[in-house]
KEKE-3310 file (N, C-alpha, C; in steps of 0.2 Angstrom, whole numbers, plus 5000, padded with zeros to 4 digits):
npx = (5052:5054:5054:5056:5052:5044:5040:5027:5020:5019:5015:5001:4998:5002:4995:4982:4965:4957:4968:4971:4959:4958:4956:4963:4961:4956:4968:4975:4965:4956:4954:4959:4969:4969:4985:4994:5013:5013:5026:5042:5057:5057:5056:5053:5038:5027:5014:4999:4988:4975:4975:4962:4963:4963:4977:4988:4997:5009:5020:5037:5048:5061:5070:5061:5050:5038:5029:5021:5010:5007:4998:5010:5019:5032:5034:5042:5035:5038:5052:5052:5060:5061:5059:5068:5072:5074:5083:5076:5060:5053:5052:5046:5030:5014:5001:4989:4977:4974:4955:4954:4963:4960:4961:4970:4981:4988:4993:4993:5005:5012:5026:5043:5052:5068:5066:5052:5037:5025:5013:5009:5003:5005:5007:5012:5033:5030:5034:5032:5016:5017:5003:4999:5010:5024:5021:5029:5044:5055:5071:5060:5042:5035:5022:5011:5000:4988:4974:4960:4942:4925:4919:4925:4935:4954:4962:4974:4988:4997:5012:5020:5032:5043:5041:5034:5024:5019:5006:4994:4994:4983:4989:5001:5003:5008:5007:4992:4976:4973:4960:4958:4955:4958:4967:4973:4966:4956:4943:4924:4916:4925:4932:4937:4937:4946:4957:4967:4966:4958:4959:4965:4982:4988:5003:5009:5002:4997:4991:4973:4956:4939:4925:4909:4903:4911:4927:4941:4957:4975:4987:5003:5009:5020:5028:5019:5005:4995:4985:4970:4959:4941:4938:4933:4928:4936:4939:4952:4963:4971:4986:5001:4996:4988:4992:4986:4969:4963:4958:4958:4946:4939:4947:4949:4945:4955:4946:4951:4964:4982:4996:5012:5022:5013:5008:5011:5005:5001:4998:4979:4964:4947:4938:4928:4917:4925:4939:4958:4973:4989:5005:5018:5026:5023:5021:5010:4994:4980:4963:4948:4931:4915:4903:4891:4894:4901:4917:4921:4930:4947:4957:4972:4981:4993:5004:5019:5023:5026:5034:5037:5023:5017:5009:4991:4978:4962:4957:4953:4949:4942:4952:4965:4978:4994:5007:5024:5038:5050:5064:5067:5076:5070:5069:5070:5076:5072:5077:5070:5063:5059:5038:5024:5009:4995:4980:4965:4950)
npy = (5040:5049:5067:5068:5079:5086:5081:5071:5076:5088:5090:5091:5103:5107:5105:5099:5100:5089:5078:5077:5072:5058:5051:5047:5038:5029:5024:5013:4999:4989:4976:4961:4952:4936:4928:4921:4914:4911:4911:4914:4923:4928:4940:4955:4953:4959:4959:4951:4937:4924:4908:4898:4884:4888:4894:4905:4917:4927:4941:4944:4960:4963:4949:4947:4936:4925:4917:4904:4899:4887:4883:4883:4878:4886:4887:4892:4897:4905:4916:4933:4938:4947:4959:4973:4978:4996:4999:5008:5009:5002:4986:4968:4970:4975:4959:4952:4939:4930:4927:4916:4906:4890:4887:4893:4893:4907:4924:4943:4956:4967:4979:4984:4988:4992:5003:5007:5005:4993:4981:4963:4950:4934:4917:4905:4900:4905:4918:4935:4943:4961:4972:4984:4997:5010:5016:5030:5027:5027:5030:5030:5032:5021:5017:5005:4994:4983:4976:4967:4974:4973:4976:4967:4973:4978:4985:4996:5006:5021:5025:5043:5044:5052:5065:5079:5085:5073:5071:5078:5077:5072:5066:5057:5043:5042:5045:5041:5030:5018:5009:4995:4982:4966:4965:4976:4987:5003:5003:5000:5014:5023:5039:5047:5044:5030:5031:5023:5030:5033:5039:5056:5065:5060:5057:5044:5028:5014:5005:4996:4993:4989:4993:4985:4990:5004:5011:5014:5020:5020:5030:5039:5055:5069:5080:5080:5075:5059:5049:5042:5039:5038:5033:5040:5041:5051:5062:5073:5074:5081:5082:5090:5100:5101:5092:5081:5088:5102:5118:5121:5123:5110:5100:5084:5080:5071:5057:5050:5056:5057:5060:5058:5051:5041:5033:5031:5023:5008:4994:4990:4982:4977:4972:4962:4972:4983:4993:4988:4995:4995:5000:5006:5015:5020:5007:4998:4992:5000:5000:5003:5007:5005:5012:5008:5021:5029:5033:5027:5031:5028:5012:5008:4995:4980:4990:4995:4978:4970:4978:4987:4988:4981:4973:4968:4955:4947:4930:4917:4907:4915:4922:4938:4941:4949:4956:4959:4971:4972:4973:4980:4995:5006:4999:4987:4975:4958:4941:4932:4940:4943:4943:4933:4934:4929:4932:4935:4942)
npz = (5110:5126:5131:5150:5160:5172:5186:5194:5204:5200:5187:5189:5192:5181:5171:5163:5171:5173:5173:5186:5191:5198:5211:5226:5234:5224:5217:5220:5215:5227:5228:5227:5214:5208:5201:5189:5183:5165:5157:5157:5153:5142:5129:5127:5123:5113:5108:5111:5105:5100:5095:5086:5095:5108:5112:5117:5106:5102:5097:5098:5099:5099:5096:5084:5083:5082:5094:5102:5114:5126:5139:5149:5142:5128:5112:5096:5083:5070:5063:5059:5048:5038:5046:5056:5070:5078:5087:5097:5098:5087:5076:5076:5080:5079:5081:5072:5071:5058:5052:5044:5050:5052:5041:5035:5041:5044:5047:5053:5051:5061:5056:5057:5046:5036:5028:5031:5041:5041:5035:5036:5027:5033:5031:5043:5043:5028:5018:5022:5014:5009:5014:5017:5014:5017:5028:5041:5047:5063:5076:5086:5090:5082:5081:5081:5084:5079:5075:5073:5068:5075:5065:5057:5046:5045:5059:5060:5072:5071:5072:5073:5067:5072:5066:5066:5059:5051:5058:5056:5041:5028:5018:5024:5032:5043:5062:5062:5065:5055:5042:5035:5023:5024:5012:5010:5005:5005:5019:5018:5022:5025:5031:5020:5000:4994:5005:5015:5029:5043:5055:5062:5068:5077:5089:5096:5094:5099:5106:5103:5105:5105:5115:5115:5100:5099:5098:5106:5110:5113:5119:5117:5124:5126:5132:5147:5145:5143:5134:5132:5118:5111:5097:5082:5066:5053:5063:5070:5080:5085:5089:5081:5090:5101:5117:5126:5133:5125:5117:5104:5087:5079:5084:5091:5109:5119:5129:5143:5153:5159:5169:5161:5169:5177:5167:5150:5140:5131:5127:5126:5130:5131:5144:5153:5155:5157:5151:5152:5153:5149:5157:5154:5159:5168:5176:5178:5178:5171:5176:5168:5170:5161:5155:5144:5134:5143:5154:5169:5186:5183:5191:5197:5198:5203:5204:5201:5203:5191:5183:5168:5160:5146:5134:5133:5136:5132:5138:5131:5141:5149:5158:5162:5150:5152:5147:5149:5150:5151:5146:5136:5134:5143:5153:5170:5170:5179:5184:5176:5168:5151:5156:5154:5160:5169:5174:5186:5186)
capx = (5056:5049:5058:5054:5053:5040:5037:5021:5015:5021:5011:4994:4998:5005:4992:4972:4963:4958:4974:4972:4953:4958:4956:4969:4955:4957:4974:4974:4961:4957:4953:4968:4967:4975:4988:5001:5015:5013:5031:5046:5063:5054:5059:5048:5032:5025:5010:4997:4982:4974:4971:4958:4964:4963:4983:4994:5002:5014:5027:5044:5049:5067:5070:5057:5051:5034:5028:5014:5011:5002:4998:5016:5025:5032:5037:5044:5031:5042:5057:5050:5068:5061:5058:5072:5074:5077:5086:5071:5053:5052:5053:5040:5025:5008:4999:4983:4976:4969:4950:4953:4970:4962:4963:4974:4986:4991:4993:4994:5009:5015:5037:5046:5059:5075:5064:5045:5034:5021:5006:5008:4998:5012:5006:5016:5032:5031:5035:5028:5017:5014:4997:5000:5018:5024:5021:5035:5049:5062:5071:5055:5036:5032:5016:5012:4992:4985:4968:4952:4937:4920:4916:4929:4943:4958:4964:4982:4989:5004:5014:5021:5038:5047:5040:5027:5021:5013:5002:4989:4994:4980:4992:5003:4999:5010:5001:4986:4970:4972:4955:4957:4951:4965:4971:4976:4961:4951:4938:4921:4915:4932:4931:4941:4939:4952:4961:4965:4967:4952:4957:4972:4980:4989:5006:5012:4997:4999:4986:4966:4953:4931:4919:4905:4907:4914:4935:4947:4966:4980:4991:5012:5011:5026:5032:5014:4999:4996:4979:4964:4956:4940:4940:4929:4928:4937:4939:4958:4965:4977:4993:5003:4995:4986:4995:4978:4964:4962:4951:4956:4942:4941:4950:4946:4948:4955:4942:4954:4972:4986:5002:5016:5025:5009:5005:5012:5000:5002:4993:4973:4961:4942:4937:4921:4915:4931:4946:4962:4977:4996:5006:5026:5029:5020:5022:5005:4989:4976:4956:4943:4922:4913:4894:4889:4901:4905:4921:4922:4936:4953:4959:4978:4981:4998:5010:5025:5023:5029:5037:5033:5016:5014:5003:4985:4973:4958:4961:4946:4945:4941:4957:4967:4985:4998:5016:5030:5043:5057:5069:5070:5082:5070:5065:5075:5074:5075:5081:5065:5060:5054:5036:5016:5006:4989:4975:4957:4947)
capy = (5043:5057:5069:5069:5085:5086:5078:5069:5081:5098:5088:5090:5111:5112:5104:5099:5098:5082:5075:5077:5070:5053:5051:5044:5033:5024:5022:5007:4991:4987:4969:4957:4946:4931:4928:4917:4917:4907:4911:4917:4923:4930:4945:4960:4950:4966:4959:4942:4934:4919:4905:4895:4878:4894:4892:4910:4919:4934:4941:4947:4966:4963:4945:4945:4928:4924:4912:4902:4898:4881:4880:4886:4876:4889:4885:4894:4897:4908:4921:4937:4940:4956:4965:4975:4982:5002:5003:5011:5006:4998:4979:4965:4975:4968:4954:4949:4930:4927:4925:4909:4901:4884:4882:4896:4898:4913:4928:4948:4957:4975:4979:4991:4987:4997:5011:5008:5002:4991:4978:4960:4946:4930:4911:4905:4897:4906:4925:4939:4946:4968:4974:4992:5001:5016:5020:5032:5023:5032:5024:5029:5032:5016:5015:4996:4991:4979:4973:4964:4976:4972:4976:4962:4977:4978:4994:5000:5012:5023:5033:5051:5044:5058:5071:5079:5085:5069:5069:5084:5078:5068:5060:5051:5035:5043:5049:5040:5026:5014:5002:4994:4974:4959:4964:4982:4993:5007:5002:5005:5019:5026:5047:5050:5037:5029:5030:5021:5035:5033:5047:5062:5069:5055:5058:5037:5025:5008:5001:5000:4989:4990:4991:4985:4995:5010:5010:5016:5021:5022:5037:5040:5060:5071:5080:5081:5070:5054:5048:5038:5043:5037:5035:5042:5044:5058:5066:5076:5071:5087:5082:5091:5109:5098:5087:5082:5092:5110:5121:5121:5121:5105:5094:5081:5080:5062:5055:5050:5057:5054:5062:5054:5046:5037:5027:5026:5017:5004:4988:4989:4978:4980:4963:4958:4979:4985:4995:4987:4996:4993:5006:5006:5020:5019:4999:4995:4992:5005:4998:5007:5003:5008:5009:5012:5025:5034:5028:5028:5031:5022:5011:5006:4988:4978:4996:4991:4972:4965:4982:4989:4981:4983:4967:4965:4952:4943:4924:4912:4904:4921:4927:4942:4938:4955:4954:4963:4976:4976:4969:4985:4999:5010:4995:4985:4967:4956:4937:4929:4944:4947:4937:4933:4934:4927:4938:4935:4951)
capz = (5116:5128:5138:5156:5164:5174:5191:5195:5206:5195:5182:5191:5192:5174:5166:5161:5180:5172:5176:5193:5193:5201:5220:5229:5236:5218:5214:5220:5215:5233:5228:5225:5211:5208:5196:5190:5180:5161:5153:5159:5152:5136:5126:5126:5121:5113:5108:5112:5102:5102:5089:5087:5100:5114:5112:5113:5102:5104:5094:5102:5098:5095:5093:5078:5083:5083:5095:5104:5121:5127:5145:5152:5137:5124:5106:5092:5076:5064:5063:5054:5043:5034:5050:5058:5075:5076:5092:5099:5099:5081:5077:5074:5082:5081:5077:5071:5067:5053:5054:5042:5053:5053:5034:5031:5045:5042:5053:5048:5057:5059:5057:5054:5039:5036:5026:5033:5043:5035:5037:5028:5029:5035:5031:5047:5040:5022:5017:5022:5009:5011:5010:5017:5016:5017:5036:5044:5053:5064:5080:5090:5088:5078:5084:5080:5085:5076:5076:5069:5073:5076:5059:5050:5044:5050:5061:5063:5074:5066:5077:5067:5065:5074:5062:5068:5054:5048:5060:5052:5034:5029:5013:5025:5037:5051:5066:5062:5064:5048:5044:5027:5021:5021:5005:5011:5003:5011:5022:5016:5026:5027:5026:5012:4996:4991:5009:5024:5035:5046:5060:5061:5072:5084:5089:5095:5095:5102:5107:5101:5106:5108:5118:5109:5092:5101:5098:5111:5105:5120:5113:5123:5124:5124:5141:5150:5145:5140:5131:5127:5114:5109:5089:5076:5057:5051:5069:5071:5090:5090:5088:5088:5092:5108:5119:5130:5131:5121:5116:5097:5084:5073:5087:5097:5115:5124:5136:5149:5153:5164:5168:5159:5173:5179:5162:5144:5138:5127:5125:5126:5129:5134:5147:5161:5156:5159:5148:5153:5148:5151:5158:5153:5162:5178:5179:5182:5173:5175:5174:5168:5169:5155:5154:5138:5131:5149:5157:5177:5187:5183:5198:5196:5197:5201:5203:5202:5205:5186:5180:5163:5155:5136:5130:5136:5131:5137:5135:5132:5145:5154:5162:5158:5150:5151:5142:5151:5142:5155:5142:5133:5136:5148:5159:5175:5169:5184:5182:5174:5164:5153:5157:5154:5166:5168:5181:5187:5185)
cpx = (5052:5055:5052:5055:5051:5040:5032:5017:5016:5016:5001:4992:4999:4999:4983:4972:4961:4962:4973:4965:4954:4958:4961:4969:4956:4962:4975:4969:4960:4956:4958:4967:4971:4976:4995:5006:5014:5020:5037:5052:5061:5055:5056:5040:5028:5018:5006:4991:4982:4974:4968:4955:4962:4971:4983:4995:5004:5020:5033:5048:5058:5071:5065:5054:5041:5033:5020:5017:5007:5002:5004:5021:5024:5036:5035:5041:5035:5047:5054:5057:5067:5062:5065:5069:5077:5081:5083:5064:5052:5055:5047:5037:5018:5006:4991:4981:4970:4962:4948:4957:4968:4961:4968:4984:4993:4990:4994:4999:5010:5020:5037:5052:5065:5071:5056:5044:5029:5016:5007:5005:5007:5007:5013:5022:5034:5037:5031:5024:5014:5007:4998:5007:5018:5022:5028:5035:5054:5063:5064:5049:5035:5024:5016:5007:4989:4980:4964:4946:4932:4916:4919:4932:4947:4961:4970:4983:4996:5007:5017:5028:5041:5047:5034:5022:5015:5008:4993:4990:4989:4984:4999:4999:5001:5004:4995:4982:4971:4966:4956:4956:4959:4967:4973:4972:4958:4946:4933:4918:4920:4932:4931:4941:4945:4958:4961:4964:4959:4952:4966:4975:4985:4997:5011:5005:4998:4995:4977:4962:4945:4928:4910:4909:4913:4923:4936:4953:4969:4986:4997:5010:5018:5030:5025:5010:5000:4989:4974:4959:4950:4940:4935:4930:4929:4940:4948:4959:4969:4982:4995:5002:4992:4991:4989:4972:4966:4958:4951:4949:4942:4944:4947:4948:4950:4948:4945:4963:4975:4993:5007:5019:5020:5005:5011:5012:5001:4996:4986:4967:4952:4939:4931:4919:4918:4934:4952:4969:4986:5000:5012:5029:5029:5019:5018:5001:4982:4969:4952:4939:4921:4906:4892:4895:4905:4909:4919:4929:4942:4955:4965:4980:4988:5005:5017:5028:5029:5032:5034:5027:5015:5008:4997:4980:4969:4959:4952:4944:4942:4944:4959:4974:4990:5003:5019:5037:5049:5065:5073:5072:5078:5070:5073:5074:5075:5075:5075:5061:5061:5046:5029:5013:4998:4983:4967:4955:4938)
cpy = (5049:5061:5070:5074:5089:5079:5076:5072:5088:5096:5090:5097:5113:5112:5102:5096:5090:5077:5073:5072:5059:5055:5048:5036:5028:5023:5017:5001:4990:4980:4966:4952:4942:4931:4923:4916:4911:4905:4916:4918:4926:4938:4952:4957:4956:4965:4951:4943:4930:4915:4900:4891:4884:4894:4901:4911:4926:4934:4945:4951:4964:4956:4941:4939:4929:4917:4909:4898:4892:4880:4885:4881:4882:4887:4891:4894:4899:4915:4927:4939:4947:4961:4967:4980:4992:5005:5007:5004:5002:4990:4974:4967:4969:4964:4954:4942:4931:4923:4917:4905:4894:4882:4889:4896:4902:4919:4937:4950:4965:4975:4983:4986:4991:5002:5013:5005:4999:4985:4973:4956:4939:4924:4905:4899:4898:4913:4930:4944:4955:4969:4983:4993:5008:5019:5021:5028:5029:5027:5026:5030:5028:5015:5008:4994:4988:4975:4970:4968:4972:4969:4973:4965:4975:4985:4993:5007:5015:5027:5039:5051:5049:5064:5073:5081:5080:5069:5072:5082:5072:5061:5056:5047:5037:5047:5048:5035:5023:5010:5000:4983:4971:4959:4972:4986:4995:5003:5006:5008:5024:5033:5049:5045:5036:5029:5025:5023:5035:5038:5049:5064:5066:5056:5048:5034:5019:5004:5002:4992:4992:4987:4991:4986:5002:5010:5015:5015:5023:5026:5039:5051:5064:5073:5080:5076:5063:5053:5044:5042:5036:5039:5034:5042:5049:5060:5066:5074:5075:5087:5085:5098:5105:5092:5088:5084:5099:5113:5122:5119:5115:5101:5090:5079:5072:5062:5052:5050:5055:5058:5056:5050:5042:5033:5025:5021:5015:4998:4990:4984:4979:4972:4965:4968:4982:4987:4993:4990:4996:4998:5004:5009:5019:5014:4998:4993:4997:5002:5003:5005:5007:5003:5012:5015:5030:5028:5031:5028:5027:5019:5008:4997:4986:4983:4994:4983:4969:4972:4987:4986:4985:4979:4968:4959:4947:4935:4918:4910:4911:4924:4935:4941:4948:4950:4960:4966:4979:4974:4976:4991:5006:5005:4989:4979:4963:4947:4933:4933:4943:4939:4937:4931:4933:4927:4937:4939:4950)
cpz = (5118:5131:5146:5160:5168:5180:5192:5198:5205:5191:5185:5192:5186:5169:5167:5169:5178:5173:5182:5197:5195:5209:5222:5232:5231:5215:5213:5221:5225:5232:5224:5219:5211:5203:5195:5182:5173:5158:5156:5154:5143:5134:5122:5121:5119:5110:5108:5111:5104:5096:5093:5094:5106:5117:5112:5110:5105:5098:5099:5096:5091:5092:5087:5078:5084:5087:5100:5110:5124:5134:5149:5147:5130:5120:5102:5084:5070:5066:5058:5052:5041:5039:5054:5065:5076:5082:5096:5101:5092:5080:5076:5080:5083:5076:5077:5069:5063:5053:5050:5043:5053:5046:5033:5033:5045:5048:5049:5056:5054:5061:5055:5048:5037:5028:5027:5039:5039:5039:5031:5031:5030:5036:5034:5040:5032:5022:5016:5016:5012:5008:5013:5019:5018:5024:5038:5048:5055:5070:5084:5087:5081:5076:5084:5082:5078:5075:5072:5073:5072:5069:5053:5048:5049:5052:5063:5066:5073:5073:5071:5066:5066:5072:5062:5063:5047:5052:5058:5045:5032:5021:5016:5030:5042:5057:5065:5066:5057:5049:5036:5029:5024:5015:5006:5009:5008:5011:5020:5023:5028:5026:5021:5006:4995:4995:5014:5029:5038:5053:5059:5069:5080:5083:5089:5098:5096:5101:5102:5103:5106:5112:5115:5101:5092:5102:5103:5109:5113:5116:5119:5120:5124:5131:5145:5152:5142:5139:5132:5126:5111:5100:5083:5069:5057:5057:5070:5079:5093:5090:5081:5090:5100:5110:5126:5128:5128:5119:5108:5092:5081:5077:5095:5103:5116:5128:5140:5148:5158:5163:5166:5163:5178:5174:5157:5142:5132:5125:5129:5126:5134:5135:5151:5162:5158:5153:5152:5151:5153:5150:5158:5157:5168:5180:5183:5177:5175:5169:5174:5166:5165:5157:5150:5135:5137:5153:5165:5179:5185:5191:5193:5198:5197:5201:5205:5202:5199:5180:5176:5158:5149:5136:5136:5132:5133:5135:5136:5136:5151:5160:5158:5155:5151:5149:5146:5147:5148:5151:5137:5136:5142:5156:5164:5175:5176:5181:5179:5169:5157:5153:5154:5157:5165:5173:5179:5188:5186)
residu = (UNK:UNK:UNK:UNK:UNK:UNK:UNK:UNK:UNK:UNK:UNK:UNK:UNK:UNK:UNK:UNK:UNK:UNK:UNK:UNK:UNK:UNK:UNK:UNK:UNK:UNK:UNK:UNK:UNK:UNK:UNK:UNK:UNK:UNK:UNK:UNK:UNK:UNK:UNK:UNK:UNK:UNK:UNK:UNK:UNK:UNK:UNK:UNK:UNK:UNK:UNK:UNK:UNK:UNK:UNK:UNK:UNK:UNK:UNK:UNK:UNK:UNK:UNK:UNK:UNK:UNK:UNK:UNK:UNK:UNK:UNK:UNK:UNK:UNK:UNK:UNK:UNK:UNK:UNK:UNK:UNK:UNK:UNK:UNK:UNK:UNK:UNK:UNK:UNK:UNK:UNK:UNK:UNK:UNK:UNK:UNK:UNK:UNK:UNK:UNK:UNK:UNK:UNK:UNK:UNK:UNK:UNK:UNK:UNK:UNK:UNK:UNK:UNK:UNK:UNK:UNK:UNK:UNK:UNK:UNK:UNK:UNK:UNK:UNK:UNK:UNK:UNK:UNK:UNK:UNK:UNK:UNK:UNK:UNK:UNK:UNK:UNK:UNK:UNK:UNK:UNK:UNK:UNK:UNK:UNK:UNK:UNK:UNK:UNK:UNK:UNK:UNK:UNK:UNK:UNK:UNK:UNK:UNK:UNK:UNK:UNK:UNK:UNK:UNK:UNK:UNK:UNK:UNK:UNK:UNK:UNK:UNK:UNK:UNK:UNK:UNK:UNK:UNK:UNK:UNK:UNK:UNK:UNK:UNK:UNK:UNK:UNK:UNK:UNK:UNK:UNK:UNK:UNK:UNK:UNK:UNK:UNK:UNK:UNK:UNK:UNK:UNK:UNK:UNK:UNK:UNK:UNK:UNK:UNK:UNK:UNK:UNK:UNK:UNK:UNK:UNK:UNK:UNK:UNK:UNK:UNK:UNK:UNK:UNK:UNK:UNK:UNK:UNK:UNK:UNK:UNK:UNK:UNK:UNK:UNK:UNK:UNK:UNK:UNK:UNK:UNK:UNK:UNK:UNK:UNK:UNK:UNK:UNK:UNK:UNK:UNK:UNK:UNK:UNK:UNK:UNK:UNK:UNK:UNK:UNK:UNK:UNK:UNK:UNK:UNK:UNK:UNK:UNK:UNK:UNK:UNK:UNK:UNK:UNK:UNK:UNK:UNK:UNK:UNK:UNK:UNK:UNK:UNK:UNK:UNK:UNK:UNK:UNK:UNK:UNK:UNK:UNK:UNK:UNK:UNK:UNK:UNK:UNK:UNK:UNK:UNK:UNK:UNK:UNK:UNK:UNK:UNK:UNK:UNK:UNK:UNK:UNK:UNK:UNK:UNK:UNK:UNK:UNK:UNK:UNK:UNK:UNK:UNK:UNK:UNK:UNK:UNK:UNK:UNK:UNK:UNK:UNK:UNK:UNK:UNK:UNK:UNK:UNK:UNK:UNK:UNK:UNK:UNK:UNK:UNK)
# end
């Protein structure tokens, strides 16, 4: 939860000139894409994978259900029981597919529970088993990203469970970057031995995706900025002495911000040389080129069209798929929401 107190265009006086460095010229994408709708009447689809066949998957926030999507036919895979809803942002969170699903099929998910968040691996179907606990849960900043990187770990992103405090402590999980195996151990390489913690510093972290090797985190600010942060070993991000850019010693700057009521970026996804990321707040999607490790302007995508966008995700055949989040309490569900939607980029 934010407070909003700040106008879009006070936003661009209060704060880093970098705010301001889009042109007007590029708000919006000038080329139209085509898009069409795969699922309708669905229920904050908070996050979408794929298995093997080039089928969907997606879990749903509040009715805990995981499910799979074939074509525009949607069926019902499994009920996560353990996971609880916080009346906020928490609830079955993300997902990752198991890199052995066609002998194992299994899946790893991230929930909140009535006194954590956590990370289990789930053989659709069975019972969830936990491989990392103990991440702060409150009703907001969950965080909930969940990934397979490049390098075969798996990375979570925590939010600071309303206490900001975790986010500087390097002995909890809130406010972080996690990379640890499929059996919940630190990843080697990981700064500290013996942790998961692979960066500090993150107030609510969502999303995470690569380009190449190089990870990108989509980070919800507080009254002002909103983030992405590429993400290093070790490297502090600020929270909460920085919201944005700073000049504090020992922290690390985002590489592209945004006034709060022009993102709240959540789901991440890096397609066709491009960062995609999905804007709750600002109900669009905002594209960014990347060459190498320097991004290019953001262009806005969609503003307004399908609401709130949480999920991204590129889909084998080479579209882009988004997941809509008008179903929960900030968003203006209209009678087919919430939806997935499938875009040529």
């Amino acid at each position: 939860m934010r407070a909003r107190r700040i106008a879009a265009a006070a936003a661009c006086t209060a704060v880093a000139a970098s705010l301001c460095a889009i042109p007007a010229s590029a708000q919006e994408d000038p080329s139209a894409l085509a898009e069409r709708t795969l699922a309708t009447r669905l229920d904050i689809p908070w996050d979408i994978e794929f298995l093997p066949d080039g089928s969907g998957i997606f879990t749903e926030r509040d009715t805990r259900k995981i499910k799979k999507l074939s074509g525009t036919t949607v069926t019902e895979l499994d009920t996560v029981e353990q996971a609880q809803t916080t009346g906020g942002e928490g609830g079955l969170l993300g997902l990752a597919v198991s890199p052995s699903f066609a002998t194992d099929n299994s899946v790893y998910i991230y929930y909140s529970t009535a006194t954590d968040n956590r990370v289990a691996k789930l053989a659709l179907g069975g019972t969830p088993q936990p491989i990392v606990t103990g991440i702060p849960k409150n009703r907001y900043h969950n965080g909930g990203g969940l990934e397979f990187g490049p390098d075969g770990f798996l990375w979570a992103t925590t939010g600071d469970g309303q206490n900001t405090g975790t986010a500087q402590n390097w002995n909890s999980l809130g406010g972080k970057v996690l990379r640890f195996d499929t059996a919940g151990r630190p990843a080697a390489g990981n700064p500290r031995a013996g942790s998961v913690v692979y960066s500090i510093g993150h107030r609510n972290v969502q999303g995470i995706t690569w380009a190449g090797n190089t990870a990108y985190a989509t980070e919800f600010g507080n009254n002002t900025t909103d983030e992405i942060n590429r993400i290093e070993a070790g490297k502090n991000y600020g929270w909460p002495t920085c919201e944005g850019n700073c000049n504090t010693a020992g922290m690390t700057n985002p590489v592209r911000t945004w006034p709060n009521s022009q993102a709240g970026p959540s789901g991440i996804a890096y397609h066709k040389n491009a960062l995609y990321v999905g804007a709750v707040t600002g109900r669009r999607i905002w594209k960014i080129p990347v060459n190498g490790t320097t991004l290019g302007t953001p262009q806005a995508l969609f503003t307004g069209t399908y609401g709130r966008v949480r999920s991204i995700a590129p889909a084998p055949d080479g579209t882009l798929w988004l997941g809509t989040s008008n179903q929960d309490a900030n968003g203006q569900p209209g009678s087919t929401d919430d939806r997935i939607i499938s875009t040529d980029s």
